[in-house]
N, C-alpha and C positions, 0 to 999 in steps of 0.2 A: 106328805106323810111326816110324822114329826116320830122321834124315839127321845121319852123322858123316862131320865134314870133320874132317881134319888137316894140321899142317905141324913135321914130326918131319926134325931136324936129322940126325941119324946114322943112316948107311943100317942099320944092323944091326938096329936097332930100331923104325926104319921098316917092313923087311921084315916081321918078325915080326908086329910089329901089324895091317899087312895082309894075314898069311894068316889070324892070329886072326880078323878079322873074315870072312874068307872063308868059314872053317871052322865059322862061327857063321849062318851064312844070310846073308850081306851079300852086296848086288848092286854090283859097282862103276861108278857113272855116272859120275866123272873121276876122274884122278890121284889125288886125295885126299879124294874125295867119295863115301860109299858108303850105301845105301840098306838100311835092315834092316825087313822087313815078318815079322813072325813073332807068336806067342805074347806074353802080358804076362810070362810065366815067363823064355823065351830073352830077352828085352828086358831084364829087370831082371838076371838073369846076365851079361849082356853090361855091363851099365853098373859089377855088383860088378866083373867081371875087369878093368876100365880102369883101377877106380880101387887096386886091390887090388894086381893084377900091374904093371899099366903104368905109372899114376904115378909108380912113385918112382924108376924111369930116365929120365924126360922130363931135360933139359936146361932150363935157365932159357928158352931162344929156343925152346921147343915148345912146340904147343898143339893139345887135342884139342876139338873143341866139338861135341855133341849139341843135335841140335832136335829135339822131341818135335813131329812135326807130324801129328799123332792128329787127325784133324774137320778140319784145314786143307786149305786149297782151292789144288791146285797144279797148273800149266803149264810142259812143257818145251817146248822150241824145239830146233829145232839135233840133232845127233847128239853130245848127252850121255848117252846112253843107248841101247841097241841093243834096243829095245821098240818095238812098231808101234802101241800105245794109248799116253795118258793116265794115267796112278793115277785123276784128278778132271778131270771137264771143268766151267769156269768157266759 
């Protein structure tokens, strides 16, 4: 499972990246927090298209960052997510 946050200066580019990842299985639990649980295939697709497509429109003040959190053990709180479980109980 991979968790990509972003903070992408220009709305146009913004937009786009966000339906990308939409349209790729991503779940969105905040603004710019999005949750991709899929295949190692759509995962590694997903990482070429970022770096391939998206990169080279970023702006110096944007940044996309991926955590691979594959075996890690995670808690939400809060209505960050519109889920009635867990992923992992601690």
């Amino acid at each position: 499972m991979l968790l990509i946050s972003y903070d992408i200066q220009n709305d146009k580019i913004r937009t786009k990246f966000a339906k990308m990842l939409t349209k790729n299985g991503a779940v969105r639990l905040q603004y710019s927090v999005y949750e991709v649980n899929n295949t190692d295939r759509v995962l590694n697709n997903l990482r070429i298209m970022i770096e391939e497509k998206f990169a080279k429109m970023f702006e110096s003040g944007d940044s996309v960052i991926i955590f691979d959190v594959s075996g890690v053990k995670l808690k939400k709180y809060g209505n960050a997510i519109h889920r009635d479980t867990d992923i992992v109980y601690f």
